[in-house]
VODRENLUM-494132 format. One record per residue (C-alpha): residue number from 1; chain; z, y, x. Coordinates in steps of 0.001 Angstrom, whole numbers, plus 500000, padded with zeros to 6 digits. Each point is the difference from the previous one (the first is absolute). Layout:
<pts>
NUM;A;Z;Y;X;
...
</pts>
This chain:
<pts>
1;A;700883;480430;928918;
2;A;500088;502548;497230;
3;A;497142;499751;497352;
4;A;501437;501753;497001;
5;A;500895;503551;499561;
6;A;501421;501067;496631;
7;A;500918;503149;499031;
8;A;502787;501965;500337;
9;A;499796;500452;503779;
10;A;502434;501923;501998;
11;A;497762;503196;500372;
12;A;500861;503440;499655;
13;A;498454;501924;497351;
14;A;499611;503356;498672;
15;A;499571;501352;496454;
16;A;496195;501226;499053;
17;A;500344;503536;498755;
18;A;499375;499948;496185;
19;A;497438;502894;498605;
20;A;502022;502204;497694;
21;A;497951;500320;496532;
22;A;500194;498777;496702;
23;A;499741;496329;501434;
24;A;503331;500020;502428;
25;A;502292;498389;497844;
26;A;498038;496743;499625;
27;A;499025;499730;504160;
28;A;501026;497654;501735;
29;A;502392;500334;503307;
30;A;497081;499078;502226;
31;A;501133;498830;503255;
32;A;498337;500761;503856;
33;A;500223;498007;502753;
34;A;501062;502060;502749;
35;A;497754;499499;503225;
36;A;496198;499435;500569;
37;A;500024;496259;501139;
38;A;501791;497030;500259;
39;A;499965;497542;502555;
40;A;497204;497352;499543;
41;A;501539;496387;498635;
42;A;497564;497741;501289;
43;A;502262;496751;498416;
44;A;500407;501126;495691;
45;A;497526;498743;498294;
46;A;501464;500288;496456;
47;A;501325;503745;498434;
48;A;501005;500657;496353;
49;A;501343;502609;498203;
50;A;501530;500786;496512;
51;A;500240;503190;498058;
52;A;503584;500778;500278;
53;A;499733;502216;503371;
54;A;497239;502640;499317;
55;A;498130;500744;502951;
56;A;497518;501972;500629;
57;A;496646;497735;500170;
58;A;499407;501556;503942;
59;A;503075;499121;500763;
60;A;499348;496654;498398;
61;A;497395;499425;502014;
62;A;501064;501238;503435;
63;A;502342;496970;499670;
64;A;497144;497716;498791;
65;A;497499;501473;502947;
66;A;502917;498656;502458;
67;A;498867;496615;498948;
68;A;497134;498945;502511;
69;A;500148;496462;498759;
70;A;501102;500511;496657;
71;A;498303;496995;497015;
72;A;502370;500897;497112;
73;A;500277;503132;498016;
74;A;501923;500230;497160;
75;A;500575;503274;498312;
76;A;501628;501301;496926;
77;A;499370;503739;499682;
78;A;501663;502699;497617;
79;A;497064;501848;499059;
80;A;501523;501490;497233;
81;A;499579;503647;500802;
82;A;499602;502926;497281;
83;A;498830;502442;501832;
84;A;495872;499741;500006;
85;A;499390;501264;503293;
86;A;503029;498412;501368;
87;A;498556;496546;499200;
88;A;496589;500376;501079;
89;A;501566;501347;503163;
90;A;501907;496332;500207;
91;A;496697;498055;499402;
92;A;498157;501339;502529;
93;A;502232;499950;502455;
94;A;500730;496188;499127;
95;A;496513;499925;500314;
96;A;499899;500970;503492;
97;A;502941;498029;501083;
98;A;498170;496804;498382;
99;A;497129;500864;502745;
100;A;502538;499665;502647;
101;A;501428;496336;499217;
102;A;498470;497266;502487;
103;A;497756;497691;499626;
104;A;501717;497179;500917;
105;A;501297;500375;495925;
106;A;498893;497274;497689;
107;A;502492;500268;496797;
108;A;500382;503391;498173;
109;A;501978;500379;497434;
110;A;500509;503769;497931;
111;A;502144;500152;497049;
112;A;499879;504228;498448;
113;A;502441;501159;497028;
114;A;499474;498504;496516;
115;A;499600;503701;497822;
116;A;499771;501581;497600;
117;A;496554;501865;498667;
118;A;499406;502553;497740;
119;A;496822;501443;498513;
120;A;498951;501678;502614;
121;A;500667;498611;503928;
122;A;499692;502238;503514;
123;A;497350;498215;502335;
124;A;501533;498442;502793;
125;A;497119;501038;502235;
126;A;498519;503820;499690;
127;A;496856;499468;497552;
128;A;496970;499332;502380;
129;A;501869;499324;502936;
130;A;500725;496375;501887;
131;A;501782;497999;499264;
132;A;501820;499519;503235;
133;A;502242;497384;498788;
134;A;497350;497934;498460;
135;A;497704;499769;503055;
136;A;502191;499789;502446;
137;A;501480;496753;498643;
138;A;496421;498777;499090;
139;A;499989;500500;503772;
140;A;502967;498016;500960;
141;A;498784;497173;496975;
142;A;497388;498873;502394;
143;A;502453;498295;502506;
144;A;502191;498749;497422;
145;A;500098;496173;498253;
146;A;502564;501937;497067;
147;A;499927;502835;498180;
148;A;502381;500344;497211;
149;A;500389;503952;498034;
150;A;502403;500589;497136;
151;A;500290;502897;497488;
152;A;497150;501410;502242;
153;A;497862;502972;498785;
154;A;496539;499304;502078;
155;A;496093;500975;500406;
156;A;496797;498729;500099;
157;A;500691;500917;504130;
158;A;502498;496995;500620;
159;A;496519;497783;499856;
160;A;497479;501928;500904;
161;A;498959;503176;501716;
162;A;499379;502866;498278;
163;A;497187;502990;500568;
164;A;503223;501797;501479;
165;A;500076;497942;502774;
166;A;496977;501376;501642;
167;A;500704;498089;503826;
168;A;500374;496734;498337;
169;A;498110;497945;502603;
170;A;499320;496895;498000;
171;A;501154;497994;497142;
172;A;503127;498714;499325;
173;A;500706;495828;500721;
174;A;503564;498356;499537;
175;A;499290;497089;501970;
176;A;503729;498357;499541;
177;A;500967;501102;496590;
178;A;501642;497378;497922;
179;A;502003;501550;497270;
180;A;499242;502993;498079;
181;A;502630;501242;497689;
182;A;500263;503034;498181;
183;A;501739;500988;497152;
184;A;498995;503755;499028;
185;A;501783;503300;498920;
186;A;498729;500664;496766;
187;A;498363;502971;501580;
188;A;497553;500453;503073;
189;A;500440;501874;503142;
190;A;497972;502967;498284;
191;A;502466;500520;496798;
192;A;497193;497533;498047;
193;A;501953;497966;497133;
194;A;498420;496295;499416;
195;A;500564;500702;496244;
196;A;500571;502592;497741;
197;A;502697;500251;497269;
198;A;498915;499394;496469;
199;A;499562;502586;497752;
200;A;503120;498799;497861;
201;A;501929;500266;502984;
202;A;498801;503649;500875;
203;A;501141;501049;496632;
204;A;503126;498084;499933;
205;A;500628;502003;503929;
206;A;499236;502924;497830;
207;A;502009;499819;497848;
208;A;502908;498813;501874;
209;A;499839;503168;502508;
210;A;499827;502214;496787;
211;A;503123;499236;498705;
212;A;501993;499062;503281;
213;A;497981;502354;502662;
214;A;503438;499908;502084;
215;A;499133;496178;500492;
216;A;496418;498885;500555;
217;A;498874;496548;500139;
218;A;499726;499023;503413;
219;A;497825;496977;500244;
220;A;496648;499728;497627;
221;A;498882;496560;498824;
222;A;496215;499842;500834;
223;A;498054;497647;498578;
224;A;496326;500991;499464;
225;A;497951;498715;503628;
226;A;498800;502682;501344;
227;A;498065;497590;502799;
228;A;496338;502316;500423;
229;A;502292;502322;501852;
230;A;501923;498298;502857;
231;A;500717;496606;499062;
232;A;496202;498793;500104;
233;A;498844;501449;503030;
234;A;503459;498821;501514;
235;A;499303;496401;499385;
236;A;496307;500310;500830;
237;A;501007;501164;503754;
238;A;502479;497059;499740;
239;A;497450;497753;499048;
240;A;497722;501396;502659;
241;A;502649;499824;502931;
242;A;501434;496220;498908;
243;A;495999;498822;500741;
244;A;501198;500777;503330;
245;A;503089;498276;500299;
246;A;499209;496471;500952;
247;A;503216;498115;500350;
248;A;501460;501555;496347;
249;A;501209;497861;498414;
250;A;502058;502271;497009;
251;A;499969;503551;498810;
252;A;501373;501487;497244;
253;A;499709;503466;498744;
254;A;502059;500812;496827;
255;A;501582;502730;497791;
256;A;502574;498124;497741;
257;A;502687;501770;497962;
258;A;501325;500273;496435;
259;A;497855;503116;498787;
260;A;497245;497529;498098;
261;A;497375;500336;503594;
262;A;499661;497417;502048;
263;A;496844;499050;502575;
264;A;500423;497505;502432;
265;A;497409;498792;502911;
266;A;500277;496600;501500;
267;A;498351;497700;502401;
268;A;501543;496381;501385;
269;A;498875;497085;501461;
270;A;498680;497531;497318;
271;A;501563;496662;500132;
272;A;498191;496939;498338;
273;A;501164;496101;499871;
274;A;503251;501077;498012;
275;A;500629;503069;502414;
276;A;500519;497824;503194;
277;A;496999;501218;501888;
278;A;498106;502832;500455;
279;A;496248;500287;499754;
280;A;499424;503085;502247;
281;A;499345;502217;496481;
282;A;502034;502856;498626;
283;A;500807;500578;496741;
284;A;499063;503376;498785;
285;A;501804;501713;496635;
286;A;500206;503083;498403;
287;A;502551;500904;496788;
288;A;500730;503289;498471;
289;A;501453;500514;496562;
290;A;499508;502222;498032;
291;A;496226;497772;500318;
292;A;497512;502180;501466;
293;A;496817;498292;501656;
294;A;499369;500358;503718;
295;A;497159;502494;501332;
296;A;497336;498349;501751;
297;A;500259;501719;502776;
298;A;503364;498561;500877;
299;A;498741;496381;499597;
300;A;496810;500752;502075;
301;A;502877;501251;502960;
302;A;501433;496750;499741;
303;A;496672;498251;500448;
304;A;500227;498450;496307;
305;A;497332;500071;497285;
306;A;500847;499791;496686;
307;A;498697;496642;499578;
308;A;502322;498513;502511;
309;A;503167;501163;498247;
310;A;502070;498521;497085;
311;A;501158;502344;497495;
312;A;503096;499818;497050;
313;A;500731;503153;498006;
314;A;502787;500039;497328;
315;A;500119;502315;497018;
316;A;503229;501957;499881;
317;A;501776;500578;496824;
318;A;500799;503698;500093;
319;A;503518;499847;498440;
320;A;500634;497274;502985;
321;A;497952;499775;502894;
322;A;496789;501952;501016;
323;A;498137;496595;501264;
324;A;498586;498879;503500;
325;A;496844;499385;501861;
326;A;499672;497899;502989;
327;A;497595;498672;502215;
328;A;500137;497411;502526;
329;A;497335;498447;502789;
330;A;500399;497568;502968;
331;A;498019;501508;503444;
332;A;499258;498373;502819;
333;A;502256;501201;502994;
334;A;499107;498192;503296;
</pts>
């Protein structure tokens, strides 16, 4: 019986026309699949993907769609697109295709392209539109026990629904969700930076593009938080969602990279005895460095009060480090 189906397949494909413009030398060779359907495979249950053969995400998804029974997506998407409106064309329709896989999935698994940022980033969704992506696979989350995003640049709208989403019948429940892993883009869906660069940096960009404008520096280190703007209310939707996950039992949402930034959520079973058993609690921590304290508001999403939370903040030395603050609690889960 065939339960795996990795890419390459022996499908015939046509070249996506490339828009001529300033941006045509860095596009992609997008590739169609020729046809409307495919014929339903009633007997894979696992599909994966790598980055290699650039398809076009409808395409993508056609074959996914074909899937009825399908429990194991794995997909590693080049996403590295130049073009502004090119990409957010991409994303959404991703974002549609993601509607169409079944619900019979349980593991998904999205890896995008490590890049590159600059100062200044194109939103990946038009500014106060959906996020199709985002809800979409906040839609699919609710049947799955795994979710697992990489290099992903998200919105408040992967855990909760947003005043856009006006028919929105009732609230969101992920009644089977295990694992919740995502490591983020340093940069949300709406072109919103989780930190800014520092002011010596700025200068030292400055100056660099002075004397070699021919060459600009292509990736900014950031490391001032920049949190009241998307970070915060992106963990307090998180916090508000996991409250409705009752079989999690880890989550992890992180930005980690070399640019002196790093914030990283976590929550996991707490083990006592010398970690052989588990006493139904989970562990709760927050750390970001440079150390900045946590709003209340994000806290109160979580259903934490201060007084229930353990707190270590190190001084940085400026010439070295620019010192941490973290917090940690244990919650009762079940």
């Amino acid at each position: 019986m065939l339960e795996h189906w990795e890419l390459p397949l022996s499908l015939t494909f046509v070249q996506a026309p490339v828009r001529k413009g300033d941006w045509s030398k860095e596009s992609p060779a997008w590739l169609n699949l020729v046809g409307d359907s495919l014929p339903r495979l009633r007997s894979v249950t696992s599909f994966s993907v790598d980055d290699e053969l650039v398809v076009w995400p409808s395409s993508l998804m056609t074959i996914v769609e074909s899937l009825t029974h399908l429990t194991n997506a794995k997909l590693i998407l080049n996403d590295e697109i130049e073009d502004p409106e090119l990409r957010r064309r991409w994303r959404e329709d991703l974002g549609h295709g993601i509607s169409q896989i079944s619900i019979t999935c349980r593991d998904f698994y999205a890896r995008f392209t490590d890049r590159s940022h600059g100062f200044e980033e194109p939103p990946a969704v038009a500014p106060g539109g959906p996020d199709t992506f985002c809800i979409n696979l906040r839609t699919l989350s609710t049947h799955l026990r795994h979710l697992h995003l990489e290099q992903a640049r998200i919105s408040a709208a992967l855990f909760w629904p947003g005043a856009d989403e006006k028919n929105q019948a009732s609230l969101p429940s992920w009644p089977h969700l295990e694992t919740l892993l995502i490591q983020l883009e340093p940069v949300d869906s709406y072109g919103r930076f989780y930190a800014n660069p520092s002011p010596e940096e700025v200068a030292c960009n400055a100056s660099h593009n002075e004397l070699r404008p021919w060459d600009p520096i292509e990736n900014v280190c950031r490391a001032v938080p920049r949190p009241e703007h998307s970070q915060y209310p992106l963990l307090a939707v998180a916090g508000r969602a996991a409250q409705r996950m009752p079989r999690l039992t880890q989550l992890t949402i992180q930005r980690e990279d070399d640019t002196g930034f790093a914030a990283k959520l976590e929550l996991y079973e707490n083990h006592v005895h010398g970690g052989k058993r588990k006493d139904g609690r989970l562990r709760w921590s927050w750390y970001i460095t440079p150390a900045m304290r946590l709003a209340d508001d994000v806290l109160e999403a979580w259903g934490l009060q201060w007084n229930e939370v353990e707190i270590w903040e190190e001084e940085g030395d400026r010439e070295e480090d620019n010192g941490s603050w973290t917090a940690e609690a244990l919650m009762p889960w079940r």
